[in-house]
N, C-alpha and C positions, 0 to 999 in steps of 0.2 A: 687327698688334700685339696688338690686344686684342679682346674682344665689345664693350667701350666707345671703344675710342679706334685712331685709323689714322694711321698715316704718309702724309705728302704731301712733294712739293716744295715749295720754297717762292716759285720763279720768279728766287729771284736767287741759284741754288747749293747752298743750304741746305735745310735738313729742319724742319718744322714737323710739328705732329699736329693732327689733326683728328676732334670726337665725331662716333661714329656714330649711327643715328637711337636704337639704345636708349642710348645715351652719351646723348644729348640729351633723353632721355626720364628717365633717372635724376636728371637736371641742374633739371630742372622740377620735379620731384617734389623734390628736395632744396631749391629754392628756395622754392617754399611750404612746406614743411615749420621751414624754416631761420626762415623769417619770421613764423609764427604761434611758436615756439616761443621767439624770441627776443622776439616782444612777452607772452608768460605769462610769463617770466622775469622781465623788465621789471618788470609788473604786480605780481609777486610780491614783487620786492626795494625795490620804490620805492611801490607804492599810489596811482600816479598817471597810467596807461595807461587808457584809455575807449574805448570803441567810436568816438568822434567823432576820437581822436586816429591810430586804426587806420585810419580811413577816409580822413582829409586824407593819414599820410604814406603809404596806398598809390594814392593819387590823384599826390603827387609823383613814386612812381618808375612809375608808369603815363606820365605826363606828360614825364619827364625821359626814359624809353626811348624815346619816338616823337621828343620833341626830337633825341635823340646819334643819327637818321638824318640829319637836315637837314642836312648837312655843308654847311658853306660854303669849308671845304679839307680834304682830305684825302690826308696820305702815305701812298704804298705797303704802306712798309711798317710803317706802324702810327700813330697819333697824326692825329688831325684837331680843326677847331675848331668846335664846334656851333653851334647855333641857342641860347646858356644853358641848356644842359641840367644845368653842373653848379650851377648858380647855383640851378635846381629842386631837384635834389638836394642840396642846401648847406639848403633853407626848415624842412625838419624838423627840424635839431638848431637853428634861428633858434629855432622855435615853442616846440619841449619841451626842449633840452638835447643834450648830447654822446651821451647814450646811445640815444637814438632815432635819434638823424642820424646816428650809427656802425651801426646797425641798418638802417637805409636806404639807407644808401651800399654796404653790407658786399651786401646783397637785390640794389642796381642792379646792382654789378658782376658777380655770379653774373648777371644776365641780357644782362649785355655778353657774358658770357663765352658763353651760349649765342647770343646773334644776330649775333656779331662775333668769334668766336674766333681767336687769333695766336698758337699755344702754341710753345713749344718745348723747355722745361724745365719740369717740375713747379714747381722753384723760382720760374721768370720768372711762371707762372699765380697762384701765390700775391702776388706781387710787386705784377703790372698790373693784377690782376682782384679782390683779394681786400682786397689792405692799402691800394693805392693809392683806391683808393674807398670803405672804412671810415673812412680820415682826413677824407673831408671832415666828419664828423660835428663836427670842432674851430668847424666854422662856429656851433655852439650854447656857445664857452666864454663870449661875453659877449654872450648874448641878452638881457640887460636893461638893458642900457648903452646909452648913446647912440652914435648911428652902430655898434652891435650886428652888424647885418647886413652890412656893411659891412666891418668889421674882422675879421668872421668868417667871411666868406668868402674875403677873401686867405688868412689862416694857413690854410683849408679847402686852397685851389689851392697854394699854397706845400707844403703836407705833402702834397699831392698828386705837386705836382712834383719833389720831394725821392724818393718810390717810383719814379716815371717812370728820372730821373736814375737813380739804384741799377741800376734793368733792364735803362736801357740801354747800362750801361757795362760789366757783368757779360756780359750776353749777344748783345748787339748790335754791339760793337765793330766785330768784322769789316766793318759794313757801315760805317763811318767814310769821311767823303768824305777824297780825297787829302791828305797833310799833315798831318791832324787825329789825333791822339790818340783812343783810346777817351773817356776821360774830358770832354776836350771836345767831344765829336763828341755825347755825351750829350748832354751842358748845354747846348749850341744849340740841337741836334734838337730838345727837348721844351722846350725855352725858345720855341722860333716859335710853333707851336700854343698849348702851355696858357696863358703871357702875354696870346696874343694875343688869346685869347676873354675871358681876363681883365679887360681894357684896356676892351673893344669894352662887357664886360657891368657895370664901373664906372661908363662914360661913361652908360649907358641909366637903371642904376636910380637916379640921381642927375638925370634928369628927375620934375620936380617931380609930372605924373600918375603918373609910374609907380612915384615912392615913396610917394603915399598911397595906390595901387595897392594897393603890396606891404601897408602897413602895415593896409590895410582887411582882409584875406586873414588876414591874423595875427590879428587881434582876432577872426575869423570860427573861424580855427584854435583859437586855447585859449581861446573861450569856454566857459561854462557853461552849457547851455540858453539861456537871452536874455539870459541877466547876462555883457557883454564885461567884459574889464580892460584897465587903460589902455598904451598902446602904446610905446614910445620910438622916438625918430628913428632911421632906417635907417642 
């Protein structure tokens, strides 16, 4: 195909593509590139990016890529439910807002896109890889409201699942189990998985350790030198 990119099968009939090592070399180099350049942006247009806040949210998507291996199921052909990996990736736009958590999400999925790639249209890559994991950043619209976290990380996995849905009704169709329509053959498909890590990752942080956990982490996140601000409930 290309010096960056190869046709493969895809095992069930179909044609996928796959980066080559300098494809996957380009892909790293544009992901750090991508993410220093959209935290000086940042910094530039808002006056509110710190080196302490560069470090927590590349500590979540450090954290949040070794979680989305932990698969505790995973489809064939594409969609599994992790270990809370997006629930990680959802804590930066909790801490600073939409525009870091869209930064963060936007960095994760460039690096799904390198250690887990499922391409098959230019389009579907932009879709699964690019938009569906910049929305989680909506997890930061009401980081200072009560149950904050909480609420913001549903509409996160909701706008998540809303690209998912799109993908896979556009390009995935064909694989629809018998009977099933494109359109709902989506909406289930990616309803079992992203619901269900959903459900599982509702149930945990509403254990009472593990929301002054979370909320201890937060105060750690946007403090100021040793001056915390005060926290609201998860």
């Amino acid at each position: 195909m290309s010096f960056f990119i190869e046709q493969a099968d895809d095992g069930y009939g179909g044609v996928m593509y796959n980066f080559t090592s300098a494809g996957n070399i380009a892909l790293i180099i544009g992901v750090i590139a991508l993410f220093a350049l959209s935290m000086l942006l940042l910094k530039k247009k808002i006056h509110k990016i710190s080196e302490q806040q560069l470090v927590f949210t590349a500590m979540a998507i450090a954290l949040g890529t070794v979680l989305s291996n932990l698969k505790l199921f995973h489809f064939p052909t594409g969609g599994s439910i992790t270990l809370f990996s997006m629930l990680i990736i959802c804590l930066p736009g909790y801490w600073y807002g939409f525009g870091v958590g869209s930064m963060c999400g936007l960095t994760y999925g460039l690096l799904q896109l390198i250690l887990d790639p499922y391409v098959v249209h230019p389009l579907q890559l932009v879709i699964d890889y690019l938009l569906a994991f910049t929305v989680l950043g909506l997890s930061g619209v009401l980081k200072d409201k009560k149950n904050g976290l909480t609420i913001g990380y549903i509409l996160a996995v909701i706008g998540r699942y809303v690209c998912a849905v799109l993908s896979g009704w556009v390009f995935f169709g064909s694989y629809a189990w018998e009977g099933w329509g494109a359109l709902s053959y989506s909406l289930a498909y990616n309803a079992i998985y992203i619901f269900s890590e959903m459900a599982l990752t509702l149930i945990v942080i509403q254990i009472p350790a593990v929301k002054k956990a979370l909320g201890r982490i937060r105060q750690l996140a946007v403090s100021t030198e040793s001056k915390a601000i005060s926290v609201p409930e998860n």
